[in-house]
C-alpha positions as CSV (number, residue, x, y, z in Angstrom):
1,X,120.7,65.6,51.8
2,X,121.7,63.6,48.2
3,X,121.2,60.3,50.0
4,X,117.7,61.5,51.4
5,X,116.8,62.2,47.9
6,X,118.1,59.7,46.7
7,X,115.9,57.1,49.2
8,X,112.6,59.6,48.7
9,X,113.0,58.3,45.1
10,X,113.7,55.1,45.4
11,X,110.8,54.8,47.5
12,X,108.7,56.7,44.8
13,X,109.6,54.3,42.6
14,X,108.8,51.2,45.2
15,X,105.2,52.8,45.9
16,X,103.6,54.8,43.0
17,X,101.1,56.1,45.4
18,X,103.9,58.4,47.4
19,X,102.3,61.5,46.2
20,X,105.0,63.7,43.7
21,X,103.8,66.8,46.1
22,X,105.5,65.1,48.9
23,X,108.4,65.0,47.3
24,X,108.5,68.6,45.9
25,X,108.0,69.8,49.5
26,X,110.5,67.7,50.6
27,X,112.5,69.5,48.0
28,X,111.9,73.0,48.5
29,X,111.8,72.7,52.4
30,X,114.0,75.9,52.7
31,X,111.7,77.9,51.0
32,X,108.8,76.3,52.6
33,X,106.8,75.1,49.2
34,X,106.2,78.3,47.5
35,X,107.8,80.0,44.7
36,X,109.5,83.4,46.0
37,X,110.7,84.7,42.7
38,X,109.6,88.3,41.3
39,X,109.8,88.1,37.3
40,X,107.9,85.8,35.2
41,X,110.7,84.3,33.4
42,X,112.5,83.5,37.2
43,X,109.4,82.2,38.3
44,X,108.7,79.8,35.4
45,X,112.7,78.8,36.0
46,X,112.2,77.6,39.2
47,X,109.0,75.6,38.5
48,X,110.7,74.4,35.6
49,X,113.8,72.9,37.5
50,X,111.4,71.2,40.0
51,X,109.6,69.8,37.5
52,X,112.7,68.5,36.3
53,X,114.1,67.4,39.1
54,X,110.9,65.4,40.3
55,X,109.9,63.6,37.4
């Protein structure tokens, strides 16, 4: 899983145009793209870390 992620962003950085949705999909692929948490401060937690992680 690492090295995948670790190719999807190289290749993010090769092509600017790979869309940054792909790669938060291809991120949250067990939860299937959505954000499954209950309270407010969870949810912004989550997005927050993916937000992270993708830029």
């Amino acid at each position: 899983m690492v090295n995948s992620v670790v190719r999807l962003y190289v290749a993010k950085e090769q092509f600017p145009t790979l869309s940054i949705h792909s790669l938060r999909r291809f991120l949250m692929v067990a939860r299937q793209g959505e954000l499954r948490q209950r309270k407010q401060e969870d949810l912004a937690n989550q997005s927050s870390c993916l937000t992270l992680v993708t830029k």
